[in-house]
C-alpha positions in Angstrom: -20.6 51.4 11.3 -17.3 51.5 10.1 -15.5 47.8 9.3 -11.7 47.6 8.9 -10.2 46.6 5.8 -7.7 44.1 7.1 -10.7 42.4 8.9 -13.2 42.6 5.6 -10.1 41.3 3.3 -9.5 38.2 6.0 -13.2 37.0 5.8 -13.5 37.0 2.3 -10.1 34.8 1.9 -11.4 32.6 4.8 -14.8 32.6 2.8 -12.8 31.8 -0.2 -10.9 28.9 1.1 -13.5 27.2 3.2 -15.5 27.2 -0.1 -12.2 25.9 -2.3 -11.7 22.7 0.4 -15.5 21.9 0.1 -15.5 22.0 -3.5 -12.2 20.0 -4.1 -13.7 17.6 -1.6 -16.9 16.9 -3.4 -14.9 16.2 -6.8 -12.4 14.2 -4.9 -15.2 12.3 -3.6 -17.0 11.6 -7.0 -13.5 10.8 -8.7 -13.6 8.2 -6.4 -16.7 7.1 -6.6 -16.5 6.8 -10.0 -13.5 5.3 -10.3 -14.7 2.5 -8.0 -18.0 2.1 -9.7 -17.1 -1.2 -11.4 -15.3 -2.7 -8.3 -17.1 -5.6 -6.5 -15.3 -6.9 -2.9 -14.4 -10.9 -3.4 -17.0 -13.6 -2.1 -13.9 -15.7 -0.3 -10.3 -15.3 0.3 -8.4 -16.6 -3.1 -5.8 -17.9 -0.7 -8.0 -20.8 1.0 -9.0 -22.3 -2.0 -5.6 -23.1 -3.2 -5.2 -26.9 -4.7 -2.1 -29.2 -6.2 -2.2 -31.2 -8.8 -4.2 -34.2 -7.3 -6.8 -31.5 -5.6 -5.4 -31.2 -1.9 -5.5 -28.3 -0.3 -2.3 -26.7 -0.1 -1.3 -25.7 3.2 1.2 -23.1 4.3 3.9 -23.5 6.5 4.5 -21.4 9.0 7.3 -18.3 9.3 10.5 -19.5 9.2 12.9 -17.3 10.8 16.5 -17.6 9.0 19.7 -17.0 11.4 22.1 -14.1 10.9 24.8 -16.1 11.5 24.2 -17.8 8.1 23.0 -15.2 6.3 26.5 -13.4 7.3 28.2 -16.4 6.7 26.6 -17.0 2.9 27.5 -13.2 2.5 31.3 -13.2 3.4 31.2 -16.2 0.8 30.2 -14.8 -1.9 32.1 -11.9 -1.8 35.4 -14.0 -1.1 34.3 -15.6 -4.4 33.3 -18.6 -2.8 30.0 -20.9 -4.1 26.6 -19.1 -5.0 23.8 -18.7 -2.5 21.8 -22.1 -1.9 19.1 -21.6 -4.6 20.8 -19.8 -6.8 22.5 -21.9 -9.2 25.8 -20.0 -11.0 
């Protein structure tokens, strides 16, 4: 039985990487591990137990949507060298 070169050469690089990607995938996997060792998952969300001052819970407003018009508006302003942007005291 008489193999061909080409066909013996592409085995043993197919050999080679299959066995490359399975290694670099076990290491990869026990970096990560590893580096997640220590790392424990929060009991509650941080967010809901937000309080003020006098101990109410702080509630969140909803999304406010601003309106280009304004934005474009404040914009041209500034650059004209008109007042800073509400908020922003210059």
């Amino acid at each position: 039985m008489n193999v061909n070169p080409t066909v013996l050469l592409t085995l043993i690089l197919l050999s080679l990487m299959v066995g490359a990607g399975a290694t670099s995938a076990v290491w990869g996997y026990r970096l990560g591990r590893g580096a997640l060792q220590g790392i424990t998952q929060p009991d509650a969300r941080p967010v809901n137990n937000l309080a003020d001052e006098q101990g109410k819970p702080i509630r969140r407003e909803g999304l406010t949507f601003l309106k280009e018009d304004d934005i474009l508006a404040g914009v041209k302003a500034r650059i004209e060298g008109g007042s800073a942007a509400p908020g922003n005291p210059e």
